[in-house]
MMTF fields as JSON, N, C-alpha, C and O atoms, coordinates in Angstrom:
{
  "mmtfVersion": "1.0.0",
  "mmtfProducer": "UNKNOWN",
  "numBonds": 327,
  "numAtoms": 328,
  "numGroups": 82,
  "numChains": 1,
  "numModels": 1,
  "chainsPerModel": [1],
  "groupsPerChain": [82],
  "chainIdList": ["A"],
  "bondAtomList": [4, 2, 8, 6, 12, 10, 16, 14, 20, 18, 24, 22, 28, 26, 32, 30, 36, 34, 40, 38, 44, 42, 48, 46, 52, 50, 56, 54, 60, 58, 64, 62, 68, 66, 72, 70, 76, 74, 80, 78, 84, 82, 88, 86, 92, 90, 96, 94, 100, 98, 104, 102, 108, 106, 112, 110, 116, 114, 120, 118, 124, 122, 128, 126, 132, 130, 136, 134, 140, 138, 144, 142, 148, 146, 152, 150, 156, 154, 160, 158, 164, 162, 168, 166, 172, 170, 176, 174, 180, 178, 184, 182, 188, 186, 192, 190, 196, 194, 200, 198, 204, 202, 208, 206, 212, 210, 216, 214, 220, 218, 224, 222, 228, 226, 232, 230, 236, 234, 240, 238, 244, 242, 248, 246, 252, 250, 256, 254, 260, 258, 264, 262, 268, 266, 272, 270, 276, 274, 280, 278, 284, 282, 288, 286, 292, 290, 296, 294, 300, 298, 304, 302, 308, 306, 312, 310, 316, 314, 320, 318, 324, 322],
  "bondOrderList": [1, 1, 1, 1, 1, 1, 1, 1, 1, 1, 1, 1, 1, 1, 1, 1, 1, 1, 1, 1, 1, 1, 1, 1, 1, 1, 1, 1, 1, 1, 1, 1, 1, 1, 1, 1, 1, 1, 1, 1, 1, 1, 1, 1, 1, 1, 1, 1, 1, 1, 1, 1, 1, 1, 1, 1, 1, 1, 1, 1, 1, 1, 1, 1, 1, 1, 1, 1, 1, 1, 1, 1, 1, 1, 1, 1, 1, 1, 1, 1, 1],
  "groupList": [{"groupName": "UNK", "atomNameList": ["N", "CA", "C", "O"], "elementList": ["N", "C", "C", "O"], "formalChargeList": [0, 0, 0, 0], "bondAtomList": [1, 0, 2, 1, 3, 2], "bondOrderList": [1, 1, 2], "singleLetterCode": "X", "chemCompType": "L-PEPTIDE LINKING"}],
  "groupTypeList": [0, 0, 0, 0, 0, 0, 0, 0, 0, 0, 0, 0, 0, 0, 0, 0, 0, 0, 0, 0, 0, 0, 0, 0, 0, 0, 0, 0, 0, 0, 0, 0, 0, 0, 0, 0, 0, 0, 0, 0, 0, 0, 0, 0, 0, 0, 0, 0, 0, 0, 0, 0, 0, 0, 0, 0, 0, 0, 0, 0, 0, 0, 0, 0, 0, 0, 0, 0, 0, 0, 0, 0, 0, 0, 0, 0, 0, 0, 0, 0, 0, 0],
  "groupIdList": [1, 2, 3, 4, 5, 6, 7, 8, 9, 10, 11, 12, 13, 14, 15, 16, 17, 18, 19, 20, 21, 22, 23, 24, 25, 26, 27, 28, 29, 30, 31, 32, 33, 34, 35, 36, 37, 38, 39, 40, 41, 42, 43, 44, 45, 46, 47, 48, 49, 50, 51, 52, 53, 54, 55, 56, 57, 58, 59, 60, 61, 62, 63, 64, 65, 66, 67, 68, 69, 70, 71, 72, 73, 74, 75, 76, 77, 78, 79, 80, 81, 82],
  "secStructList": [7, 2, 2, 2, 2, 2, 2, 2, 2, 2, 2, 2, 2, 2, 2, 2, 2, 2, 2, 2, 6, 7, 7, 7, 7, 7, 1, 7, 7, 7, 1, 7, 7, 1, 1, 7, 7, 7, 7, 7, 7, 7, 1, 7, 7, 7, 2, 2, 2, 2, 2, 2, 2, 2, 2, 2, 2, 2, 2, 2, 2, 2, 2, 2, 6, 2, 2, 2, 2, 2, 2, 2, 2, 2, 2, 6, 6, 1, 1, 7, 7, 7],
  "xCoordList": [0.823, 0.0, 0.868, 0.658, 1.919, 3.069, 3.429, 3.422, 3.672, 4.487, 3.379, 3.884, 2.15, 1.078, 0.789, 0.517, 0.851, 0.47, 2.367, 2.259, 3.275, 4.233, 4.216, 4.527, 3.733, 3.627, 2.697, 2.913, 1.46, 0.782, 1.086, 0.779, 1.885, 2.605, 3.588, 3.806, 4.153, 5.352, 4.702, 4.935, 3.568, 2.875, 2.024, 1.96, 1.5, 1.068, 1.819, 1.249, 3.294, 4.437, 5.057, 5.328, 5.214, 5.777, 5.07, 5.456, 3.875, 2.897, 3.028, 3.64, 2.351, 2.544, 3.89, 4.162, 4.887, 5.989, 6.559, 7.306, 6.025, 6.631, 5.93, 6.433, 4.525, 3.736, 4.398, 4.556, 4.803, 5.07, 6.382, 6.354, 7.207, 8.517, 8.191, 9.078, 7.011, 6.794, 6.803, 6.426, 7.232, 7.852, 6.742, 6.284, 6.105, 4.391, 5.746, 6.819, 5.582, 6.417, 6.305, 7.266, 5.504, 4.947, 4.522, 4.143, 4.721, 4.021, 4.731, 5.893, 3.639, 4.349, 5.394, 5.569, 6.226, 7.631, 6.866, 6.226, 7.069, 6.39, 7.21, 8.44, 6.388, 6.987, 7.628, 7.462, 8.987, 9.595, 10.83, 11.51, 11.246, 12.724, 13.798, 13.852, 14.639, 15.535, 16.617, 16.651, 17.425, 18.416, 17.79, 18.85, 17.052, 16.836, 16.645, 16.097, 17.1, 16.963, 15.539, 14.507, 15.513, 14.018, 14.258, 15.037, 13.008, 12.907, 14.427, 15.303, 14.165, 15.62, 15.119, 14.148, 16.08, 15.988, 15.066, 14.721, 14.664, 13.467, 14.151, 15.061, 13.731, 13.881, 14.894, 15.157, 15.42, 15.99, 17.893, 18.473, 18.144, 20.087, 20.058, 19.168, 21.059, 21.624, 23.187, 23.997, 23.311, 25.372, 25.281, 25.818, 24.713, 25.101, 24.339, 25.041, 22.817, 22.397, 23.599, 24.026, 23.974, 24.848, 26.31, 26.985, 26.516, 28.08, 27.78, 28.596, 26.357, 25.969, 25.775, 26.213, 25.049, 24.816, 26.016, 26.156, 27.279, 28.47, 28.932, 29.348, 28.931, 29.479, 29.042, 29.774, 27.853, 27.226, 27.476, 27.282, 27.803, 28.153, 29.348, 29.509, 30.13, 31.544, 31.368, 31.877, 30.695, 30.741, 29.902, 30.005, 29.339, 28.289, 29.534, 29.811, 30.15, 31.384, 32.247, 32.942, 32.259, 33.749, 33.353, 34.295, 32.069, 31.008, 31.09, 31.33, 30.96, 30.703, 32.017, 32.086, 33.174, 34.257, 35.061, 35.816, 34.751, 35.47, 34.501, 35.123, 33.038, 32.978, 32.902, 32.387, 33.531, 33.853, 35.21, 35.585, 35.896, 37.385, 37.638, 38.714, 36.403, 36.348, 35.794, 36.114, 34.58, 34.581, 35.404, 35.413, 36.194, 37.234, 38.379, 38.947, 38.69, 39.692, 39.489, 40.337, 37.955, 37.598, 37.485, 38.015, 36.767, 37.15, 38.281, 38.418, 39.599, 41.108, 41.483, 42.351, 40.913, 41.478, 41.031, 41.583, 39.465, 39.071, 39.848, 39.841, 40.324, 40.316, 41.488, 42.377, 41.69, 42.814, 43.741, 43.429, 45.187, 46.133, 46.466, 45.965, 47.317, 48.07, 49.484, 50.083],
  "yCoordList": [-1.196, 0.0, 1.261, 2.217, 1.183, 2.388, 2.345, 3.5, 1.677, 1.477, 2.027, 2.987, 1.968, 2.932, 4.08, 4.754, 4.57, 5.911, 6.602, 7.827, 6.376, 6.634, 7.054, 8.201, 5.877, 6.089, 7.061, 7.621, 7.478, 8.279, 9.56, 10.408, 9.724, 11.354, 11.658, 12.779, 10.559, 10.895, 11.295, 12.363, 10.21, 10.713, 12.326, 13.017, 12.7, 13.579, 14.862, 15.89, 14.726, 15.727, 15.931, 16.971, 14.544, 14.617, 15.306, 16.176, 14.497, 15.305, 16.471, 16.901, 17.397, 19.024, 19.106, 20.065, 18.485, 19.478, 18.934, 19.503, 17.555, 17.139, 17.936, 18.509, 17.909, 19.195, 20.519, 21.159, 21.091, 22.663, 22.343, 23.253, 21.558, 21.736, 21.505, 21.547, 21.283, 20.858, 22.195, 23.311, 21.937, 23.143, 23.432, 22.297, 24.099, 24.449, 24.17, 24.653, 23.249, 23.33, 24.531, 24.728, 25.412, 26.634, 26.483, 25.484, 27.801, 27.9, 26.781, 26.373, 26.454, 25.719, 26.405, 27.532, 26.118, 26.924, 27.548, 26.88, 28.619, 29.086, 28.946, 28.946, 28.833, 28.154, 29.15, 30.12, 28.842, 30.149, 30.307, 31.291, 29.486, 29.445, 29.583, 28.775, 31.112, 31.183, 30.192, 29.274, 30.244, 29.541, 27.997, 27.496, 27.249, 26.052, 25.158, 24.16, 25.204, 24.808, 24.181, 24.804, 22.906, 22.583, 23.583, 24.533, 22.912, 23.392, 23.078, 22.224, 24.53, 24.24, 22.832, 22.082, 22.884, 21.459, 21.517, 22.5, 20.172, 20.428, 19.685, 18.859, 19.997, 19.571, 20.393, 21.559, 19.851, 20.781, 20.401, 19.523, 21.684, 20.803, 20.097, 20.204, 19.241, 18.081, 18.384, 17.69, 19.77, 19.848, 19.869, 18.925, 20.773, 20.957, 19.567, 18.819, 19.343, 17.777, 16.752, 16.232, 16.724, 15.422, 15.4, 14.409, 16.492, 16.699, 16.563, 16.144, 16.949, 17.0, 15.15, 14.387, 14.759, 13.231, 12.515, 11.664, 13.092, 12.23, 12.379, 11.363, 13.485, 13.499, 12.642, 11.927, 12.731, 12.162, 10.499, 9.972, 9.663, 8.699, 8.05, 6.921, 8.996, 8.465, 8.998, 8.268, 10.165, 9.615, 8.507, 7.968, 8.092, 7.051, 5.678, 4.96, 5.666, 4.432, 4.714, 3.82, 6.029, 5.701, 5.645, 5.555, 5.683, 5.44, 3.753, 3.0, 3.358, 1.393, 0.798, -0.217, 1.424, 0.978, 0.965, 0.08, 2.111, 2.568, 1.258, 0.404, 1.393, 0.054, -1.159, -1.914, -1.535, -2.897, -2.775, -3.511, -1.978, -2.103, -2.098, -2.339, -1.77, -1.619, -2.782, -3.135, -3.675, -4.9, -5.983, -6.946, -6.027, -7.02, -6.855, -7.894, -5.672, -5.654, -5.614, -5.603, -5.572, -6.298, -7.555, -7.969, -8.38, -10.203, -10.283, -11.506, -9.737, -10.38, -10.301, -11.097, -9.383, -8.962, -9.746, -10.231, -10.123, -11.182, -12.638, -13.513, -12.775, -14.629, -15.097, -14.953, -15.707, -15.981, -16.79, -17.847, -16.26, -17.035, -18.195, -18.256, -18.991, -19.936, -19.817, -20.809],
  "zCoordList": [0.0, 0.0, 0.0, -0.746, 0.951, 0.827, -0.622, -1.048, -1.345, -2.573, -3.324, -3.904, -3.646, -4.175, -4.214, -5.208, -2.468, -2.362, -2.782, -2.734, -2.993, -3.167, -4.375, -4.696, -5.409, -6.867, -7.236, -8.31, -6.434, -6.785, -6.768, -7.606, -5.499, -5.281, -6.354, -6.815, -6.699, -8.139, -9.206, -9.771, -9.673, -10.778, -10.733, -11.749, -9.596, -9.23, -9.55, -9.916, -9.371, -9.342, -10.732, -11.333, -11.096, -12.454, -13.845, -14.626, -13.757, -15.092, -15.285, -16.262, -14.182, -14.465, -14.623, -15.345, -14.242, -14.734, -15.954, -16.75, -15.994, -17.876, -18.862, -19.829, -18.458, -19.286, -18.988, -20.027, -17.992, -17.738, -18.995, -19.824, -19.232, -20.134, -21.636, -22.488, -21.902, -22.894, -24.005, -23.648, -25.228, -26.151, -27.081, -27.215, -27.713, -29.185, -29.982, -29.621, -31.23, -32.118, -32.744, -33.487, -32.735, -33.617, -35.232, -35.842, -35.671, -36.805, -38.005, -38.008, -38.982, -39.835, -40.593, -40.13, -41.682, -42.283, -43.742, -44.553, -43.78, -44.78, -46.308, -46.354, -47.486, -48.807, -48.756, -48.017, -50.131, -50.805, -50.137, -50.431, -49.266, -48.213, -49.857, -50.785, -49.667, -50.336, -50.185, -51.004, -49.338, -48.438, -48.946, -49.322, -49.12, -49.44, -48.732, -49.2, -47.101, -45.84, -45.412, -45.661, -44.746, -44.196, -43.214, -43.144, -42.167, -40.877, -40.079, -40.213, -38.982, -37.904, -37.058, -37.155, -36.357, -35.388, -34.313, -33.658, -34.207, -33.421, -31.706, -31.776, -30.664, -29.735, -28.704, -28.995, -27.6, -26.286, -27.089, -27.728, -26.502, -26.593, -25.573, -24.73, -25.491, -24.802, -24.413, -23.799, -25.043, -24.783, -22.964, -22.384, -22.272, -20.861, -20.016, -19.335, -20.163, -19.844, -19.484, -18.453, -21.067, -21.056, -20.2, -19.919, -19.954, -18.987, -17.792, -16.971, -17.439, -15.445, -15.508, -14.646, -16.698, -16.704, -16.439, -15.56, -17.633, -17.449, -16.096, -15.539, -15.464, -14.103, -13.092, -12.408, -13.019, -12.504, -12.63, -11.534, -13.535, -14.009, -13.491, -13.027, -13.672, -13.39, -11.579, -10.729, -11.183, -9.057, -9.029, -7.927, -9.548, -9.473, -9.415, -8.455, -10.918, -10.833, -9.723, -9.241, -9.224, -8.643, -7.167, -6.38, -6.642, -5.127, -5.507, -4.563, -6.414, -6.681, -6.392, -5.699, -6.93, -6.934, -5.639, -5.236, -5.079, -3.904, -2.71, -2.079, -2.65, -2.126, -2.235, -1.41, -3.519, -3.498, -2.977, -2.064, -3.449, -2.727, -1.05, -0.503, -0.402, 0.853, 1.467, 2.602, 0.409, 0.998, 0.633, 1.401, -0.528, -0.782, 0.566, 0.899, 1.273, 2.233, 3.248, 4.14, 3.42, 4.268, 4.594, 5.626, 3.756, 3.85, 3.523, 3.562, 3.099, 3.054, 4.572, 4.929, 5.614, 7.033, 7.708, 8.696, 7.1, 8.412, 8.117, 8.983, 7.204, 7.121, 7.348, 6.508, 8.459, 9.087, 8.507, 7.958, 8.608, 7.927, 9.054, 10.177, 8.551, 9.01, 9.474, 9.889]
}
């Protein structure tokens, strides 16, 4: 039941704001384009996105790595030599 009302507050939060970002493609492109060009590009840039993502990525690998290396030296300390 927690796991429901949980999902409901996300969905609740998320919609309006996936709608609040949402872009009007606008007007259609009017005939007669000298330049010869379709339409410009459609959609958000991705240049600054994708660098907070990569960052994010690699503390992400290097939080995984750092504790496996902390539990591998850990079971080498406990296991008693001979």
């Amino acid at each position: 039941m927690k796991f429901n009302k949980w999902l409901l507050i996300i969905c609740l939060v998320m919609i309006p704001a996936i709608h609040a970002f949402s872009d009007d493609p606008g007007p259609p492109n009017p005939g007669g384009d000298p330049s010869g060009g379709g339409p410009g590009p459609v959609g958000a840039p991705i240049d600054g996105g994708l660098l907070i993502l990569l960052a994010q990525g690699v503390a992400y690998g290097g939080w995984k790595f750092y504790k496996l290396k902390k539990k591998t030296a850990s079971e080498t300390e406990s296991i008693p030599e001979d």
